[in-house]
C-alpha positions as CSV (number, residue, x, y, z in Angstrom):
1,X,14.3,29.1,1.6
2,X,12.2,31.5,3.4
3,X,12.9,34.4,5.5
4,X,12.3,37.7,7.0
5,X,14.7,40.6,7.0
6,X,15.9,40.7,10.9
7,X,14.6,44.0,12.4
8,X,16.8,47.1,12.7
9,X,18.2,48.6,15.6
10,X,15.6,51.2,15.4
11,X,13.1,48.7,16.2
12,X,14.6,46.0,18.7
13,X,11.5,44.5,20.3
14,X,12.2,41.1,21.6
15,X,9.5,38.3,21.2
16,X,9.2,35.4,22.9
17,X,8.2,32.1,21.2
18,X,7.1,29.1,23.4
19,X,8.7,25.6,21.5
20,X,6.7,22.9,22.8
21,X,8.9,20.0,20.9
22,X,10.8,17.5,23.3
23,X,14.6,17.5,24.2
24,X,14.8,13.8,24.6
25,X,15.3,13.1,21.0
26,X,17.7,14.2,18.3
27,X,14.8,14.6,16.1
28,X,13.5,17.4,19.1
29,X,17.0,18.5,19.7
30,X,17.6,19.2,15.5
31,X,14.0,21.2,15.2
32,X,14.9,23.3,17.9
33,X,18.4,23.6,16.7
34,X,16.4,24.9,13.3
35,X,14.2,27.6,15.0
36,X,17.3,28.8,16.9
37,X,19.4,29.3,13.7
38,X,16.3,31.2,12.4
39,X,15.8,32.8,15.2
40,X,19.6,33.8,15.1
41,X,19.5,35.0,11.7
42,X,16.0,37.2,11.1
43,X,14.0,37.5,14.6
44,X,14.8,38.7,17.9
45,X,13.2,35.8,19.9
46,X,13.5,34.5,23.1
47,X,12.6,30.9,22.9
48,X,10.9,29.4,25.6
49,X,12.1,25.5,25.1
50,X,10.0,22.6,25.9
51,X,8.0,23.8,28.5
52,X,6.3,21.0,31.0
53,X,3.3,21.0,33.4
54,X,3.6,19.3,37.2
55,X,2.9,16.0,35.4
56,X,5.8,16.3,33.0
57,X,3.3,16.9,29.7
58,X,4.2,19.4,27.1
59,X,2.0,22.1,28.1
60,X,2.0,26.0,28.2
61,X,2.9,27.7,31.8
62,X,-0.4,29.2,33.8
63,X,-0.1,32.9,32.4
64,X,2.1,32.6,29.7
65,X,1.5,35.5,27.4
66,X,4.2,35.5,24.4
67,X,3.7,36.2,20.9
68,X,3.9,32.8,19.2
69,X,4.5,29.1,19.3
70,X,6.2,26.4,17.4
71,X,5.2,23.2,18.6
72,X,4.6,19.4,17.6
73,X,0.7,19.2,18.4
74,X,0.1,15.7,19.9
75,X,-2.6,16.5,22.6
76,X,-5.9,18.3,22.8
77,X,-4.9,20.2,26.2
78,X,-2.3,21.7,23.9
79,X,-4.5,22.8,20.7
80,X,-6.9,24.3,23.5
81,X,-4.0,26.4,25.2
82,X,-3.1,28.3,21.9
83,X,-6.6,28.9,21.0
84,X,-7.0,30.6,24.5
85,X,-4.4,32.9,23.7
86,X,-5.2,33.3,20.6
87,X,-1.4,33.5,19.3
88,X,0.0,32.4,16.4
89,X,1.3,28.8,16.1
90,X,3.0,26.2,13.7
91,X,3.0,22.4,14.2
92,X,6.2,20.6,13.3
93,X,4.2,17.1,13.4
94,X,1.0,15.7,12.1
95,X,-0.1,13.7,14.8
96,X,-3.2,15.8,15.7
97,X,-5.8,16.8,13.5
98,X,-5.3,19.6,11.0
99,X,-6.3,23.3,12.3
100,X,-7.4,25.9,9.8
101,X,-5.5,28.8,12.2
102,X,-2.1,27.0,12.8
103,X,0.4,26.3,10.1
104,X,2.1,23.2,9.3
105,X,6.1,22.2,8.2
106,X,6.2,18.3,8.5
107,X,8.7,15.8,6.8
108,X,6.8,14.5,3.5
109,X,5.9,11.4,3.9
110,X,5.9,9.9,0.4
111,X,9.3,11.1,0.0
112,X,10.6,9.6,3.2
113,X,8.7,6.0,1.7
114,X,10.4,6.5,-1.6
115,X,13.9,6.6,0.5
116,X,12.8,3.5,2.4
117,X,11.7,1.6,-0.6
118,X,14.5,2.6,-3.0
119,X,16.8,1.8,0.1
120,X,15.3,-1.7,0.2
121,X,14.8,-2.2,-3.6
122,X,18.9,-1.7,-4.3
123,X,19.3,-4.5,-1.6
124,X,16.9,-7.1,-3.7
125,X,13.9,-7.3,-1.4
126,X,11.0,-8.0,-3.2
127,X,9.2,-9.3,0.4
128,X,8.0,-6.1,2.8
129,X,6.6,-5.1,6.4
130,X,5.7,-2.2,8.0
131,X,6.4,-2.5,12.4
132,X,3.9,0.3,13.9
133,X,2.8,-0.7,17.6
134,X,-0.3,1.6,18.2
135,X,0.2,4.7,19.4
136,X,-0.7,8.4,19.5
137,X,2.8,9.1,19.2
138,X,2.8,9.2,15.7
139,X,0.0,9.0,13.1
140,X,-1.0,6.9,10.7
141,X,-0.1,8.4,7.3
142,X,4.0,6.9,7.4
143,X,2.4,3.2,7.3
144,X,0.1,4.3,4.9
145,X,2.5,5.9,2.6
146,X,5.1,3.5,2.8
147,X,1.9,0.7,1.8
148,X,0.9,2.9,-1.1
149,X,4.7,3.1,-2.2
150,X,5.2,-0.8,-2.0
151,X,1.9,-1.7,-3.4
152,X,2.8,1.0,-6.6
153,X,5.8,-1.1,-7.2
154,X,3.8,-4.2,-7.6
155,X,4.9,-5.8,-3.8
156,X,2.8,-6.4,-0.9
157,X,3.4,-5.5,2.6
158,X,2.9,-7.3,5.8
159,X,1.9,-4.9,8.5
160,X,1.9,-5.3,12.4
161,X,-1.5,-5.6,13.6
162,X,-1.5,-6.9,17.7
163,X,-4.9,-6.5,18.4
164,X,-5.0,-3.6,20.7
165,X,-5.4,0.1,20.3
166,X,-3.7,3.6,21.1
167,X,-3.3,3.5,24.9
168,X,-4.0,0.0,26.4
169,X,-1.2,-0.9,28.5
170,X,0.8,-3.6,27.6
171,X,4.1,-5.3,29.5
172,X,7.5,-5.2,28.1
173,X,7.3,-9.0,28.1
174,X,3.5,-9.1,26.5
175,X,4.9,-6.8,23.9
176,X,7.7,-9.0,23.0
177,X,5.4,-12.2,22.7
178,X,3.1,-10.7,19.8
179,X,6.0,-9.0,18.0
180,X,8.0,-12.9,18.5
181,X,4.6,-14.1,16.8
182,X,4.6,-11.5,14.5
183,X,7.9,-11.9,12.9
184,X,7.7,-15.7,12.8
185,X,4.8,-15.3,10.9
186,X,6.5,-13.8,8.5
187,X,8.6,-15.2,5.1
188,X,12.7,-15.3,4.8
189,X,14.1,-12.6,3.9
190,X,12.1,-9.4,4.0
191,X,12.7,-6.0,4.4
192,X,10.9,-4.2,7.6
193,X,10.4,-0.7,7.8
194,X,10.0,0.2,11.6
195,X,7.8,3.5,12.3
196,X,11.0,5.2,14.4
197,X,14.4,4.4,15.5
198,X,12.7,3.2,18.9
199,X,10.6,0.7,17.5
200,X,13.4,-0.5,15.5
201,X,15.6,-0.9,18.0
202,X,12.3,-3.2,19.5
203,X,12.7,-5.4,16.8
204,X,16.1,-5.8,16.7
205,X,16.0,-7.0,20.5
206,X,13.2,-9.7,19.8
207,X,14.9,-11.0,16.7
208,X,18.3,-11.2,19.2
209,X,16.5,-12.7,22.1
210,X,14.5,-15.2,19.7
211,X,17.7,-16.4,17.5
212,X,16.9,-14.1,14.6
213,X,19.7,-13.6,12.3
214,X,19.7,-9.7,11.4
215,X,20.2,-8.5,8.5
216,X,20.2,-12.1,6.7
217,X,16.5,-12.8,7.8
218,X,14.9,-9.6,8.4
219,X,16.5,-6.3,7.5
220,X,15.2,-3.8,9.6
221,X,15.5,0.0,8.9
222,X,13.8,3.0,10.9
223,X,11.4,5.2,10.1
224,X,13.5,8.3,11.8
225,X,16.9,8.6,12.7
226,X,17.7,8.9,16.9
227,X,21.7,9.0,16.7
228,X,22.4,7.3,19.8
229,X,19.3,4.4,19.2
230,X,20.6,3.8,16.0
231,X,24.2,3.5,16.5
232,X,24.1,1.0,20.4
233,X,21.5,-0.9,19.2
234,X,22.9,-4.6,17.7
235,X,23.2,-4.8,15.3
236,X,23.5,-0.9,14.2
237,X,20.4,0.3,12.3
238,X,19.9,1.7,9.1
239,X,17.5,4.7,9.8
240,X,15.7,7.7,7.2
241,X,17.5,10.7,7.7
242,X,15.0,13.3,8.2
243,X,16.0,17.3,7.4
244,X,15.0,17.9,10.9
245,X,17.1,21.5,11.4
246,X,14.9,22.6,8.0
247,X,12.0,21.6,9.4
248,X,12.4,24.1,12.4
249,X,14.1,26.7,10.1
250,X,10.9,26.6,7.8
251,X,8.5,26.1,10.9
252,X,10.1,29.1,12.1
253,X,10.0,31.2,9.3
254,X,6.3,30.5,8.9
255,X,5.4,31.7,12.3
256,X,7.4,34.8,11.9
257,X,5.3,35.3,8.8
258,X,2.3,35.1,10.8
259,X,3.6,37.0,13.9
260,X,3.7,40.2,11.3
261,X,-0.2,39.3,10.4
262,X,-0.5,36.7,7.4
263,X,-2.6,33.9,8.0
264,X,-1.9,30.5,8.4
265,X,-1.2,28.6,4.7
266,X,-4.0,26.4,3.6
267,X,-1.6,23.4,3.1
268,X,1.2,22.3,4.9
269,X,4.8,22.7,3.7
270,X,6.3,19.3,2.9
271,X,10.3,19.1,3.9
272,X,11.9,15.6,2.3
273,X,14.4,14.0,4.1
274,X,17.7,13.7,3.7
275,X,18.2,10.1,3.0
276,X,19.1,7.3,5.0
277,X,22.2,6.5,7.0
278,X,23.2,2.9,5.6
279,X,24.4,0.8,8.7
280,X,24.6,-2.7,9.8
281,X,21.0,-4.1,9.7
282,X,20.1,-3.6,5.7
283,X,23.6,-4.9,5.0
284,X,22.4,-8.0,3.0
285,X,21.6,-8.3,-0.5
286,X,18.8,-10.3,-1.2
287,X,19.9,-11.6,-4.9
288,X,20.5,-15.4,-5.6
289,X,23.4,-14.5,-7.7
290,X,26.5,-14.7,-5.9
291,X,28.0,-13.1,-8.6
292,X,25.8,-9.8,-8.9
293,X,25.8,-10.0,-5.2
294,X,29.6,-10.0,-5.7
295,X,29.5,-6.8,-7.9
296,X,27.1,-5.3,-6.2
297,X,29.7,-5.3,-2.5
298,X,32.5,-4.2,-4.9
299,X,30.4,-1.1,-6.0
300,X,29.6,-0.3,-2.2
301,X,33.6,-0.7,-1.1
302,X,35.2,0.8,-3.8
303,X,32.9,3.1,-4.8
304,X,35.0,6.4,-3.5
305,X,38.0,5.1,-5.3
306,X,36.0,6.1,-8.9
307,X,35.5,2.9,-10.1
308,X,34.1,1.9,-13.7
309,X,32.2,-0.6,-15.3
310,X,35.4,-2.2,-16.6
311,X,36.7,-2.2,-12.5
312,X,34.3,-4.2,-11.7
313,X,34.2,-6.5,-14.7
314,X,38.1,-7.5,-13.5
315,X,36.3,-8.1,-10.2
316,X,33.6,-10.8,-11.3
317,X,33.9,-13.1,-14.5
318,X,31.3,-12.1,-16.3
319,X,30.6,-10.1,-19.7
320,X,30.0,-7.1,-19.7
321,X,26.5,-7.8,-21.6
322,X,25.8,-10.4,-19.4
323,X,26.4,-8.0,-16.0
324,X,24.2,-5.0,-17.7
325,X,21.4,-7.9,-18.2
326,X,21.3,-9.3,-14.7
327,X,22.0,-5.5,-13.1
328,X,18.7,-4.7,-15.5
329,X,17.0,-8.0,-14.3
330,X,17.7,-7.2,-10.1
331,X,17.8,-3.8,-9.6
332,X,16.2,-1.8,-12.9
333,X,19.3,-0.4,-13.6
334,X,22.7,-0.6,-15.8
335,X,26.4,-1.2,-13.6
336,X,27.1,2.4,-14.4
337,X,23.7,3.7,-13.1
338,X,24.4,2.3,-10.2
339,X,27.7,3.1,-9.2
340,X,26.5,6.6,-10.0
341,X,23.7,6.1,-7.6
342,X,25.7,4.9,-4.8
343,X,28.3,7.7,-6.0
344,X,26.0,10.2,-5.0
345,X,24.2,8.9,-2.1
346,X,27.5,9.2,-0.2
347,X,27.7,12.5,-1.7
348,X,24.6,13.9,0.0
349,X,26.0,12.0,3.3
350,X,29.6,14.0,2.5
351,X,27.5,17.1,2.5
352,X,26.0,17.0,5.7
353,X,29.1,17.7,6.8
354,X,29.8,21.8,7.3
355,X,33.7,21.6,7.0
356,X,34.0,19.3,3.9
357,X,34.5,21.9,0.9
358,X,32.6,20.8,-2.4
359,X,35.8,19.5,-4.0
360,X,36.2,17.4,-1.1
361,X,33.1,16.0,-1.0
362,X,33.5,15.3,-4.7
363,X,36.4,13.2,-4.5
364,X,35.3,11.4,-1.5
365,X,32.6,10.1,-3.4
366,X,34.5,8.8,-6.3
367,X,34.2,11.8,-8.9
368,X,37.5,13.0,-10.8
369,X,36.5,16.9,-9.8
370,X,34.0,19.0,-8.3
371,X,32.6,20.0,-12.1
372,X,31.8,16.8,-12.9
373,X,30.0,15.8,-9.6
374,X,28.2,19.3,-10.0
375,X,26.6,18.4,-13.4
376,X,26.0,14.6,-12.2
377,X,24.3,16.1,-9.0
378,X,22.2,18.8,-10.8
379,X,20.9,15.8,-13.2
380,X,19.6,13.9,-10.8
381,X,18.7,16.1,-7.9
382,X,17.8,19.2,-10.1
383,X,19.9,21.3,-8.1
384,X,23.7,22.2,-7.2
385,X,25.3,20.6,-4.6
386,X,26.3,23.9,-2.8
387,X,22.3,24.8,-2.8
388,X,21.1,21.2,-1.7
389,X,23.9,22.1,1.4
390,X,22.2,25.4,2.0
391,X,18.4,24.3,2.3
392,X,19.6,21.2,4.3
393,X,21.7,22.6,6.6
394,X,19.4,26.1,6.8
395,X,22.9,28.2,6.1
């Protein structure tokens, strides 16, 4: 992970750094909680935090003259202000267009379709959508990665196309006509990844108001993760776990870099996310089989007790040959590849949280000791559970 060595006391010299991301969100709230750790660590900064014009627009105060700015770029007013000032800056987005001068830390969008499709896959959709309601909120490279991702596998996708562009007002109940049309124009079951946790909060209240059973007709999951969105919303929504407080700790790092007189890198750094948060509406397995369906919720339930092939073969009355070839047939994979998947997928969930020691994470995800979930992790993920904790968490 980068950093800077945090001045000496010879040299104290405060900076200030304007951050120009919004509050509203915890995917605002956890970049900023990322530059402050940063900030806490190496610089001496005084942040300036999400600094608003008289209309309420994310926007630079009339005289502002700091030394840098870490911002998520979504307006031409606010591209224009830093190139007055000619300060450095790093966007933490990539809705605007790409500036030679200003750096770029974003979430990596293939990645984050890889999560959603693998997600999706394990579940036994093999029907997809992509929900993305115009707007210059977000740009247009999630749909298109998540497209590319689906299409690789040999699947199509369905994408929401309502017939009107970027900034056109359109009624709350307008809206919820073309996404009603939208979604009965769809087949039964399929697997909808929503741009954000707003949008997929949308969907969920259409498919409610219109009689749509969720997850058993559409599975939804979102694009982001907002805590709150996800977890009121009915039914509770899967969401992509984005490495949000990295993103800021690497945004941050990046403009200190430039503060001290490198230029801007030529490419943007690419943070993966996390995962994604399993909740209530991907909670349907789209397999025919009641009886892989069957071993497949006895993996997800039992999974933390370190279960074996032979656990879940006293579960369902099958063969074990038989259960390898319909595991191989649905999801790609053997019984004991995926219990080890779903093994350590709650593994990186466990270690998202500071106080659980390594050993404890271990055994909460079904693994007999913390050595043998190390070399398991390290197989897979290429690195040691203890590191994967540091560059998520930015310790």
């Amino acid at each position: 992970m980068t950093s800077i060595t945090k001045p000496s006391d010879e040299k104290l010299l405060v900076q200030v750094v304007a951050v120009m991301v919004e509050t509203e969100t915890s995917w605002g709230r956890r970049i900023i909680r990322g530059i402050a750790q940063y900030s806490d660590k190496n610089a001496l900064w005084h942040l300036l935090i999400d600094p608003r014009d008289h209309e309420q627009r994310s926007s630079l105060p009339d005289g502002w003259r700091g030394h840098g700015v870490i911002a998520r770029l979504s307006s031409r007013q606010q591209i224009e202000q830093i190139q007055q000032r000619n300060i450095p800056a790093v966007d933490v987005d990539d809705i605007g267009p790409s500036i030679p001068e200003i750096g770029r830390v974003i979430t990596d969008e293939s990645a984050r379709a890889e999560l959603a499709i693998e997600h999706l896959l394990a579940r036994g959709f093999t029907q997809f959508a992509y929900f993305a309601p115009p707007s210059h909120r977000y740009s247009s490279n999630r749909g298109d990665a998540f497209q590319q991702t689906v299409a690789a596998r040999g699947y199509s996708c369905h994408t929401y196309r309502p017939g009107y562009r970027a900034g056109r007002k359109i009624s709350w109940g307008e809206q919820q006509r073309r996404v009603n049309r939208w979604l009965l124009s769809l087949p039964r079951p399929i697997a909808i990844l929503a741009v954000d946790a707003h949008h997929a909060r949308q969907l969920a209240e259409v498919c409610h108001f219109s009689g749509i059973r969720v997850p058993d007709d559409f599975a939804i999951l979102a694009g982001d993760s907002d805590d709150l969105l996800c977890e009121v919303s009915t039914p509770p929504l899967s969401a992509v776990s984005l490495a949000c407080e990295r993103i800021g700790y690497e945004a941050a790092a990046m403009l200190h870099q430039m503060m001290e007189g490198r230029k801007a890198p030529s490419e943007p750094v690419l943070i993966p996310p996390h995962g994604v948060a399993s909740r209530q509406s991907t909670d349907f397995l789209a397999i025919d089989d009641p009886m892989i369906v069957r071993a497949l919720r006895f993996i997800q339930n039992h999974t933390q007790r370190g279960i074996g092939v032979d656990d879940i073969l006293r579960e369902v009355p099958l063969s074990r040959r038989s259960l390898e070839i319909q595991f191989k047939s649905y999801l790609g994979r053997t019984p004991a590849e995926e219990i080890r998947r779903v093994q350590l997928e709650r593994a990186k969930e466990l270690l998202l949280n500071r106080d659980l020691s390594i050993t404890e994470v271990a055994l909460g995800s079904g693994f007999s000791n913390a050595t043998r979930f190390g070399i398991a992790f390290r197989k897979i993920f290429g690195t040691t559970p203890r590191n994967y904790r540091k560059t998520l968490l930015s310790e």
